[in-house]
N, C-alpha and C positions, 0 to 999 in steps of 0.2 A: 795487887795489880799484876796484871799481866805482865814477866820478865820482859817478852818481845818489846813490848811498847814502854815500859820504863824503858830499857837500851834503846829504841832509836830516839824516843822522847832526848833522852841525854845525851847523846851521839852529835843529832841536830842542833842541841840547842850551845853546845859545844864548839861547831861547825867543823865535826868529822865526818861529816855522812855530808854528800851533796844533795840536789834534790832527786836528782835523779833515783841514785841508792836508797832516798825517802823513801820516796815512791814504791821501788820494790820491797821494801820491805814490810811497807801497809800496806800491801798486794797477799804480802807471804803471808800477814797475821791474820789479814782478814780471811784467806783462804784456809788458812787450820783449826780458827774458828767456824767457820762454814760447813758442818760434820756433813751435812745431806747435799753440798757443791750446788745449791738451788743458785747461789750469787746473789742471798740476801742472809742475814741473822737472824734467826728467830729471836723469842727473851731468851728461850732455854739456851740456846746457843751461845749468847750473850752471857748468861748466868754463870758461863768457866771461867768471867772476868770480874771480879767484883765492883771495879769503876764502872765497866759496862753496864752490868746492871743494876747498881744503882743511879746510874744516871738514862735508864733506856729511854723514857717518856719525853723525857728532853731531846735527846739523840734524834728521836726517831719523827725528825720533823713537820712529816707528812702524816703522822698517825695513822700509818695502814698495819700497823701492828710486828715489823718488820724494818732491819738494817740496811739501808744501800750502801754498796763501797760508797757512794757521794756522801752521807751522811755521816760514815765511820769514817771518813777522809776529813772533816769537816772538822770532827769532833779529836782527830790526833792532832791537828794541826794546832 
């Protein structure tokens, strides 16, 4: 699993992190995951996560074959 997201995952669920600092923080992952900065995930993209991807088809609610922060927002929470 992605360190970033195990820590805020634990952080919040803690309640160290507000939501605010949630927020940026599933801003910052999904941005260092986003190699090409398009502001969506590919799978490949997805695939430097292994939670990510094995759960992409689920995640990707819309089936456009493709991450929105709204979805990856979705799916940290």
């Amino acid at each position: 699993m992605n360190k970033r997201i195990l820590v805020i995952s634990s952080l919040l669920a803690l309640g160290f992190l507000g939501a605010n600092a949630h927020a940026m923080d599933v801003h910052a992952t999904f941005n260092e995951l986003d190699k090409d900065s398009n502001g969506t995930l590919s799978e490949a993209e997805a695939g430097e996560d292994a939670v990510l991807h094995e759960n992409f088809s689920q995640i990707d609610t819309n089936q456009d074959g493709q991450l929105s922060l709204d979805e990856f927002k979705k799916f940290i929470q």
